[in-house]
MMTF fields as JSON, N, C-alpha, C and O atoms, coordinates in Angstrom:
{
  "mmtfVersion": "1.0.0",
  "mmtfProducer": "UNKNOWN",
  "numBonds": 455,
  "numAtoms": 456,
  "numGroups": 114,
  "numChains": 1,
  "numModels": 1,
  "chainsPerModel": [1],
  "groupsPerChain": [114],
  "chainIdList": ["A"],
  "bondAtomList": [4, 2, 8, 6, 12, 10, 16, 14, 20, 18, 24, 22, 28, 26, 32, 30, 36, 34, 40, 38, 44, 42, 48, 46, 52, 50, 56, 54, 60, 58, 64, 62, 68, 66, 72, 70, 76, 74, 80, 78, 84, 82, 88, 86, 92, 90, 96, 94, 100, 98, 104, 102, 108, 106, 112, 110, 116, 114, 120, 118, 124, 122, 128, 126, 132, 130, 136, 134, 140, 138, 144, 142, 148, 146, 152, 150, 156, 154, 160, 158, 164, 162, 168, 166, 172, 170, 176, 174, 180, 178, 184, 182, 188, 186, 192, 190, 196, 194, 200, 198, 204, 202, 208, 206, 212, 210, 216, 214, 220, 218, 224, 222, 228, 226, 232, 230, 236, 234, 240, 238, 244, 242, 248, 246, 252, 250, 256, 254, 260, 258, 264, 262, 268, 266, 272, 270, 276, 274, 280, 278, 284, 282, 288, 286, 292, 290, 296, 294, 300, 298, 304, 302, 308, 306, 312, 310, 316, 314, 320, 318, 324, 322, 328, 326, 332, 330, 336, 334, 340, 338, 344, 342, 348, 346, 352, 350, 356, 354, 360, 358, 364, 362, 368, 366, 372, 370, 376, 374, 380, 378, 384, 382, 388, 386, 392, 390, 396, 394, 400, 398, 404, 402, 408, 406, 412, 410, 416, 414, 420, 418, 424, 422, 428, 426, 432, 430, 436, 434, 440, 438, 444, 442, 448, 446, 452, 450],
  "bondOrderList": [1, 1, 1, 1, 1, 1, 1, 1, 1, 1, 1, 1, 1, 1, 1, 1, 1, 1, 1, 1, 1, 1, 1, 1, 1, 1, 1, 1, 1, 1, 1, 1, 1, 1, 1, 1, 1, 1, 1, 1, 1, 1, 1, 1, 1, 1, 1, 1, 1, 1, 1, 1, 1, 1, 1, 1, 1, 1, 1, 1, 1, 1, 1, 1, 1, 1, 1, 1, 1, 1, 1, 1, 1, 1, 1, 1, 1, 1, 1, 1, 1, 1, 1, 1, 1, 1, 1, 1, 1, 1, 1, 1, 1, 1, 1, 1, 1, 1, 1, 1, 1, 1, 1, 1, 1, 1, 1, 1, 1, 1, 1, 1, 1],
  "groupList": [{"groupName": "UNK", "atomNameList": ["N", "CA", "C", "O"], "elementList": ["N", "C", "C", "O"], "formalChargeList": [0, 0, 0, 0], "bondAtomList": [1, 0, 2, 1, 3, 2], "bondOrderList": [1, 1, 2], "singleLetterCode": "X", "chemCompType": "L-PEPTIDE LINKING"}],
  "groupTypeList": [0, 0, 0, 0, 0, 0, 0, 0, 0, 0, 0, 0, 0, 0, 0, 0, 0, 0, 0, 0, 0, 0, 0, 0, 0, 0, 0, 0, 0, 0, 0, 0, 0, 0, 0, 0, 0, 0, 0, 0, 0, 0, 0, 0, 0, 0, 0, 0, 0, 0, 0, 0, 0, 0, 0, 0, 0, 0, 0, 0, 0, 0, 0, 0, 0, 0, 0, 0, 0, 0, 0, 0, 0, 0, 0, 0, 0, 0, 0, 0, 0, 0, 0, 0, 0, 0, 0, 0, 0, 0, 0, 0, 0, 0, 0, 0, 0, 0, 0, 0, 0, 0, 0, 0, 0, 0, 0, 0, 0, 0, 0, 0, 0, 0],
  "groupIdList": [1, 2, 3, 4, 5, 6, 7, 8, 9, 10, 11, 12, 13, 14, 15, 16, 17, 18, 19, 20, 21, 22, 23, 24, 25, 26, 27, 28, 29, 30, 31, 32, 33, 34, 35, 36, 37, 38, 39, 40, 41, 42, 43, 44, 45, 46, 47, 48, 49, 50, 51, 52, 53, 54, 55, 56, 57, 58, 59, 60, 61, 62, 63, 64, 65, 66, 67, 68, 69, 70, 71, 72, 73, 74, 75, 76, 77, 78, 79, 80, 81, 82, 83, 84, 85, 86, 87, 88, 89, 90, 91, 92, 93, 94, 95, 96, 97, 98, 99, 100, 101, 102, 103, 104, 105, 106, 107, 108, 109, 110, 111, 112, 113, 114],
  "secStructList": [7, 7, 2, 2, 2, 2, 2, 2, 2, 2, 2, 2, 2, 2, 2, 2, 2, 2, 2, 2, 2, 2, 6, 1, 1, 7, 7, 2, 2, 2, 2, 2, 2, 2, 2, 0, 0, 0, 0, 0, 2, 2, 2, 2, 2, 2, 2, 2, 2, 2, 2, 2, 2, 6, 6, 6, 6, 6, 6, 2, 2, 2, 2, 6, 2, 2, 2, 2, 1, 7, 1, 1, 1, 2, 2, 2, 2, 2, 1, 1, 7, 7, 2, 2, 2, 2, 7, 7, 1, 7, 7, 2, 2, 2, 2, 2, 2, 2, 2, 2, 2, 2, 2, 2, 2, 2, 2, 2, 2, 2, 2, 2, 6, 7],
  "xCoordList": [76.196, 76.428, 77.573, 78.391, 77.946, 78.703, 79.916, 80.72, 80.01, 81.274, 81.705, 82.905, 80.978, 81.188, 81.389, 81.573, 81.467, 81.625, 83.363, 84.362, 83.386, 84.605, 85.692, 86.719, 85.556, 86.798, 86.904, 88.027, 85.822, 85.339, 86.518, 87.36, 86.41, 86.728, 88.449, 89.251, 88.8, 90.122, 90.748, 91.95, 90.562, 90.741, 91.334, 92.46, 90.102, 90.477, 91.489, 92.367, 91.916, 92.766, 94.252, 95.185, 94.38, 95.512, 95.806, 96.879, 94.946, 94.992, 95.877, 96.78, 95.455, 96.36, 97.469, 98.132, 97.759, 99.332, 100.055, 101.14, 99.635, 100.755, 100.628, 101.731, 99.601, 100.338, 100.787, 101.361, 101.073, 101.942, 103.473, 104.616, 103.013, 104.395, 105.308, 106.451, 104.298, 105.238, 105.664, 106.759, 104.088, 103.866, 104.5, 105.077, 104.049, 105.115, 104.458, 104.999, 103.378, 102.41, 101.388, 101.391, 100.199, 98.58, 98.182, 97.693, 98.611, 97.78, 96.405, 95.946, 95.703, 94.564, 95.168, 94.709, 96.008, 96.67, 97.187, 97.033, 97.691, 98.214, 97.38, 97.577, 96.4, 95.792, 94.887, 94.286, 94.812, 93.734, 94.526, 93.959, 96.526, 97.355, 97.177, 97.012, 97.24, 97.415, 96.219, 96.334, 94.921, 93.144, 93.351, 92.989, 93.868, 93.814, 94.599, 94.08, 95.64, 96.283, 95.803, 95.595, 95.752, 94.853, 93.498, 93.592, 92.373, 91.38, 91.625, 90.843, 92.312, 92.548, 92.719, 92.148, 93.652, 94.579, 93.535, 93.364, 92.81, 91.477, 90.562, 90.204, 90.073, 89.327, 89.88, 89.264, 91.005, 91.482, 91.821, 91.649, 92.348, 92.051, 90.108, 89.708, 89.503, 88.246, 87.506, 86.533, 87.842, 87.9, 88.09, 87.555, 89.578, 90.22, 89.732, 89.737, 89.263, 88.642, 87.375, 86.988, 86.84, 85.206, 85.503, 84.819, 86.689, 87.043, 87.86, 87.885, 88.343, 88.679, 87.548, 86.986, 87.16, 85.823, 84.534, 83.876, 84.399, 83.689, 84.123, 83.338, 84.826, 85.456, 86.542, 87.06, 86.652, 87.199, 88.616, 89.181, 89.447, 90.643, 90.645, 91.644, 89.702, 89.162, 89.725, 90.614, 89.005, 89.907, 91.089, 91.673, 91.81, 93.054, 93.508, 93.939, 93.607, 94.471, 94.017, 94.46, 93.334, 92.916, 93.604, 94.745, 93.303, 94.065, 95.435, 95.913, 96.363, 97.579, 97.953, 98.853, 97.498, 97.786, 97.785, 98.539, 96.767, 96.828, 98.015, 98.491, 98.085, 99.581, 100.855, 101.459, 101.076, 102.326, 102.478, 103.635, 101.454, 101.899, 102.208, 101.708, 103.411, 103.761, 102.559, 101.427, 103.125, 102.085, 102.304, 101.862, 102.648, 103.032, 102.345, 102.114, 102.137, 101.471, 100.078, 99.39, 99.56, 97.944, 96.952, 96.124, 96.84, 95.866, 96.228, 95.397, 97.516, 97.495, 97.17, 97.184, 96.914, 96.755, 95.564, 95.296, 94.497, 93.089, 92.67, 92.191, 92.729, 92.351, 92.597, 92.003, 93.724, 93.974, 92.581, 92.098, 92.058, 91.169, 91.704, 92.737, 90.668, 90.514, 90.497, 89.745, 91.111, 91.208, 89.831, 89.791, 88.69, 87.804, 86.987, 86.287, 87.379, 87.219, 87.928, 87.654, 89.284, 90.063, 89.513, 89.466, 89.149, 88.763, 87.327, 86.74, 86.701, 85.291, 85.016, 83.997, 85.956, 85.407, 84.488, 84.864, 83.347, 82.712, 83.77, 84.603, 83.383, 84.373, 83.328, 84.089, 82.446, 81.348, 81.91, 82.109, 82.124, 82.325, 83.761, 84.002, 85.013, 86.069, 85.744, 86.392, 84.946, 85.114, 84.151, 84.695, 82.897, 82.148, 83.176, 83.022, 84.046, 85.34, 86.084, 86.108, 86.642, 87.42, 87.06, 87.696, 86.035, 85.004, 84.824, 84.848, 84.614, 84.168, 85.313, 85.32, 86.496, 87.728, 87.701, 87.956, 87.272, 87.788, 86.32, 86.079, 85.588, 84.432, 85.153, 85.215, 85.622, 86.335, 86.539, 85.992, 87.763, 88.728, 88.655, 89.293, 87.203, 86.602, 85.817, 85.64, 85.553, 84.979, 86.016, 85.992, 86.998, 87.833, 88.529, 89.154, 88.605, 88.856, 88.236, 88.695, 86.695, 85.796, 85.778, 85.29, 86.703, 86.812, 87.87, 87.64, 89.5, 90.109, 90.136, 90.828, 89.484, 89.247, 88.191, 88.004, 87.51, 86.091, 86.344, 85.468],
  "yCoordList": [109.297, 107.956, 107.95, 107.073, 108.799, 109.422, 109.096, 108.241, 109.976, 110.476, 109.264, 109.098, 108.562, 106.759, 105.918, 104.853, 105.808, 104.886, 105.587, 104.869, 106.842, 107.096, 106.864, 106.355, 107.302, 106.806, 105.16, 104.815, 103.846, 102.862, 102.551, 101.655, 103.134, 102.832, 103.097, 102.4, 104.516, 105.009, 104.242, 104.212, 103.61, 102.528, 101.259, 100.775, 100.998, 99.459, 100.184, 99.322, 101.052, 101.261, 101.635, 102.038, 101.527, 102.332, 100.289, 99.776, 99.819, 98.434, 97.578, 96.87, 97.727, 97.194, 97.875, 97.424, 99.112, 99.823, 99.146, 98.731, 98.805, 98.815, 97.2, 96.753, 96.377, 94.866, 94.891, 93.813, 95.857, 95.392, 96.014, 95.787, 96.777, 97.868, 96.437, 96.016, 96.04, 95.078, 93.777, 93.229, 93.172, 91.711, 91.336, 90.341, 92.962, 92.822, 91.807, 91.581, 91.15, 89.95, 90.561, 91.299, 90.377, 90.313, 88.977, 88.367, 88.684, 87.524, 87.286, 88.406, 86.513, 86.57, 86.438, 87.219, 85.795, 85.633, 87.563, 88.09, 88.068, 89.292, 90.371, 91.211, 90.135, 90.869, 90.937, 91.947, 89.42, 89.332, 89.909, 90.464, 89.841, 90.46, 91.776, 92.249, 92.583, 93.958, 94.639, 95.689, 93.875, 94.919, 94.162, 94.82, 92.929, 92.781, 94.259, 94.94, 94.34, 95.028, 97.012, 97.8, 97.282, 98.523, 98.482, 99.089, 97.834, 97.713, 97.388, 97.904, 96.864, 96.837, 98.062, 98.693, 98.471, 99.748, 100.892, 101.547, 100.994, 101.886, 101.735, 102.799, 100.708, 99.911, 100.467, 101.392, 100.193, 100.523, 101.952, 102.482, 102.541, 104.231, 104.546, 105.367, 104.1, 104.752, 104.276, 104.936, 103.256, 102.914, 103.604, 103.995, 103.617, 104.712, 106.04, 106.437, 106.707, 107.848, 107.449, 108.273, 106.389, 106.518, 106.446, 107.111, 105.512, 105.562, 107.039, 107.448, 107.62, 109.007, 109.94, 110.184, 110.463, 111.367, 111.026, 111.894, 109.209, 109.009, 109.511, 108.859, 110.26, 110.75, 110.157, 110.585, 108.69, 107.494, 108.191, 107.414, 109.308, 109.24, 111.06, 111.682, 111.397, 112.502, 112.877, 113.713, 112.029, 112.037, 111.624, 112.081, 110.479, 110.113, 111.34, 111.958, 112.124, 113.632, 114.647, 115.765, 114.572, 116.077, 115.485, 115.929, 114.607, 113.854, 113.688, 113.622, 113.583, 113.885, 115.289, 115.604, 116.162, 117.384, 118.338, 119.299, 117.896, 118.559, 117.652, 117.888, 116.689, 115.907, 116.807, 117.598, 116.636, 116.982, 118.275, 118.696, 119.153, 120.178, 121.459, 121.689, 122.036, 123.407, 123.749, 123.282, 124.923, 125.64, 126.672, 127.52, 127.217, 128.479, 128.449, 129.403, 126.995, 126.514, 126.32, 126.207, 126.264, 125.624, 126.386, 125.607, 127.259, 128.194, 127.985, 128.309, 127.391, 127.684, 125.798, 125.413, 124.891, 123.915, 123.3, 122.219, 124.489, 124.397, 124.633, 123.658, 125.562, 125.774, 125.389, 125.867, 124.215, 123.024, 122.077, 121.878, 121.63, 120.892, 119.273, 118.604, 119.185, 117.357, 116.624, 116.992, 115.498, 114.372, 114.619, 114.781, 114.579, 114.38, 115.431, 115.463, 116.249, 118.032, 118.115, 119.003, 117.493, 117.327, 116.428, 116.943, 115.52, 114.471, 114.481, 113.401, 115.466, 116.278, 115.205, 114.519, 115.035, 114.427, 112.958, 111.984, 112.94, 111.542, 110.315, 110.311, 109.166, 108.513, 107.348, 106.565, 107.096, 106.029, 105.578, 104.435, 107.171, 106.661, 106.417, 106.192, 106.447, 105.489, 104.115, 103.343, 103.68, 102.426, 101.98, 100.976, 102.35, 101.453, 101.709, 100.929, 102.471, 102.197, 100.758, 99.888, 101.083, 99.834, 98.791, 97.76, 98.9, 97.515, 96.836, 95.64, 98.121, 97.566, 96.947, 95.988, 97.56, 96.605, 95.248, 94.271, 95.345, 93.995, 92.964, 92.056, 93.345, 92.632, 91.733, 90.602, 93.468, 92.492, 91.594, 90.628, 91.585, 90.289, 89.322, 88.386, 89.374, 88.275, 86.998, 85.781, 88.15, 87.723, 87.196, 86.017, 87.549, 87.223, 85.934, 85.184, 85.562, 84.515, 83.293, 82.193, 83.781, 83.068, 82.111, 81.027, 83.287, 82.39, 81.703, 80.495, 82.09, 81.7, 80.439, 79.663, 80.075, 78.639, 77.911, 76.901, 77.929, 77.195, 77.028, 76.544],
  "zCoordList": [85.008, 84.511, 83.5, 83.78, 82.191, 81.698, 82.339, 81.97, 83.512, 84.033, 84.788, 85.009, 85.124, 85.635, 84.852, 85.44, 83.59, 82.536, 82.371, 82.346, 82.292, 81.52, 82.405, 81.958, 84.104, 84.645, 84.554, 84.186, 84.852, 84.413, 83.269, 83.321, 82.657, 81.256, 81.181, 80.56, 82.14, 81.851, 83.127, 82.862, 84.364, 85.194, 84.08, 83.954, 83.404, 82.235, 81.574, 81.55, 81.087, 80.059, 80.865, 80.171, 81.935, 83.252, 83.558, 83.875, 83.406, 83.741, 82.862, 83.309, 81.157, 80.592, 80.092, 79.158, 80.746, 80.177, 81.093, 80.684, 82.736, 83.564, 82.897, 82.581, 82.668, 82.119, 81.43, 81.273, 80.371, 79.14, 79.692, 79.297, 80.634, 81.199, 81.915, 81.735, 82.675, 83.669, 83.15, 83.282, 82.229, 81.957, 80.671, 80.233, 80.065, 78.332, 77.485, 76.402, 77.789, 77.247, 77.555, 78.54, 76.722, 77.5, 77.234, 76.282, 78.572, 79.331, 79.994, 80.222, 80.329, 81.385, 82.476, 83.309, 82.872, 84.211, 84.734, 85.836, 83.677, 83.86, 84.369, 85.247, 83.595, 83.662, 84.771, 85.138, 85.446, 86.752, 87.748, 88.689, 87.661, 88.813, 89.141, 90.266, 87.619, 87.347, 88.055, 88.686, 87.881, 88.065, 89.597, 90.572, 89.804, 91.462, 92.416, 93.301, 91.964, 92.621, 92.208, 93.131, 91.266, 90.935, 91.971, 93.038, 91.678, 91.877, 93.903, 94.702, 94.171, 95.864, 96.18, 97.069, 95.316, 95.999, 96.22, 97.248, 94.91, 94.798, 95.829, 96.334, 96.292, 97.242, 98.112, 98.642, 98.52, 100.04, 100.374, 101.473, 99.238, 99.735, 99.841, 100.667, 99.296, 99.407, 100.633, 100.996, 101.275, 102.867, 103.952, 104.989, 102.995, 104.001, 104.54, 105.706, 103.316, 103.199, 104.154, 104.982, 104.053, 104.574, 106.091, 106.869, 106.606, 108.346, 108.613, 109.774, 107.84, 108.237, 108.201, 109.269, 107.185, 107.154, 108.417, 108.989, 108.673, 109.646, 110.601, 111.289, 111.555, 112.787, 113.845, 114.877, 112.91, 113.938, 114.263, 115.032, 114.026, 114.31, 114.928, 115.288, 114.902, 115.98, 117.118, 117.282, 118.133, 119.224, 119.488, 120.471, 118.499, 119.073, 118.693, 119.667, 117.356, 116.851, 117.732, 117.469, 118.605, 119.653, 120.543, 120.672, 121.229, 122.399, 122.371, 123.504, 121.322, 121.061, 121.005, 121.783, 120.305, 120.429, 121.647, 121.797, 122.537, 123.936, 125.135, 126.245, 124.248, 125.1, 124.556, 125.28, 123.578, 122.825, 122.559, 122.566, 122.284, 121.925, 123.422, 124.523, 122.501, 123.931, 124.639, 124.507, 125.658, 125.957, 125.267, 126.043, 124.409, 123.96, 122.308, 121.565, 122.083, 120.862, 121.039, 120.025, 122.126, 122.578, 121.653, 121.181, 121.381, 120.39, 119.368, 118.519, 118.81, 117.308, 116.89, 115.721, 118.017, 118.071, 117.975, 117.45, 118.822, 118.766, 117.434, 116.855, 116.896, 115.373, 114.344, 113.377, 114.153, 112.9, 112.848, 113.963, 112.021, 111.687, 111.939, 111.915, 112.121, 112.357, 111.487, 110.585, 111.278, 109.987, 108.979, 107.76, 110.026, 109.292, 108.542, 107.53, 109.463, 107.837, 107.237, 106.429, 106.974, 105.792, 104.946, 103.829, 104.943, 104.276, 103.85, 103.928, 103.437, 103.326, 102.125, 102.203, 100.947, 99.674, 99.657, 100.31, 98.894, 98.608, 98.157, 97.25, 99.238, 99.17, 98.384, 97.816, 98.231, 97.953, 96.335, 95.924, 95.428, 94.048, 93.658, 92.472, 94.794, 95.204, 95.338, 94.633, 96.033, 96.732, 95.339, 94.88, 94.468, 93.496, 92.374, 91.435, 92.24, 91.53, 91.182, 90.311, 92.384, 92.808, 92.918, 92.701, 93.256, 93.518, 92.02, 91.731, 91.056, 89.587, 89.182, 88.411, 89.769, 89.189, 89.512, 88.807, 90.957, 91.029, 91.001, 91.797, 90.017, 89.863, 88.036, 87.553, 87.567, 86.277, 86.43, 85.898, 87.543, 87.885, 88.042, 87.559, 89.336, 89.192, 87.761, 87.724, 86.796, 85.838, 85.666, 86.017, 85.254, 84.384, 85.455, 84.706, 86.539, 86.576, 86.475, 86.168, 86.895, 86.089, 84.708, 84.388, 84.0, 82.149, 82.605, 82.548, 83.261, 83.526, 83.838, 83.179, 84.757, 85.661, 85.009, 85.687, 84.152, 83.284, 81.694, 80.977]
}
């Protein structure tokens, strides 16, 4: 829980360097751009991670490799790993990451608009 509060926390603080980096003001408006676009980006790699590690790109990368590759390469072709044994890492505390960002955001447009 610890170790979830502090990236949590170092996310919010990565949030308002790049607004003051870009926005040079702390705004609410700025700040809903800055955690939109952080907090997506986070979101969408930890997606990413979850449709790769799931196997979805498996067969298209075997199925290409027995197209494309030599014959003189075929063995050293069989034994490269698949997207998805590369991508071994937990992707879950990516995506409740990102998600927390853009839950801020939401708050915060919440005050924004009320």
């Amino acid at each position: 829980m610890k170790k979830k509060l502090i990236y949590f926390f170092g996310l919010q603080l990565l949030v308002f360097v790049l607004m003051f980096l870009f926005h040079g003001n702390s705004t609410l408006v700025s700040y809903v751009n800055i955690s939109f676009y952080v907090g997506g980006t986070i979101t969408f790699l930890g997606l990413l991670t979850y449709v790769v590690s799931g196997g979805f790109f498996d067969f298209f990368t075997e199925s290409t490799r027995k197209v494309f590759t030599p014959k003189h390469m075929k063995e050293e072709a069989k034994k490269m790993r698949l997207p998805s044994e590369v991508f071994s890492f937990p992707y879950k505390p990516i995506i409740a990451l990102g998600l927390s960002c853009l839950f801020c955001m939401c708050i915060a447009l919440f005050v924004y608009y009320s």
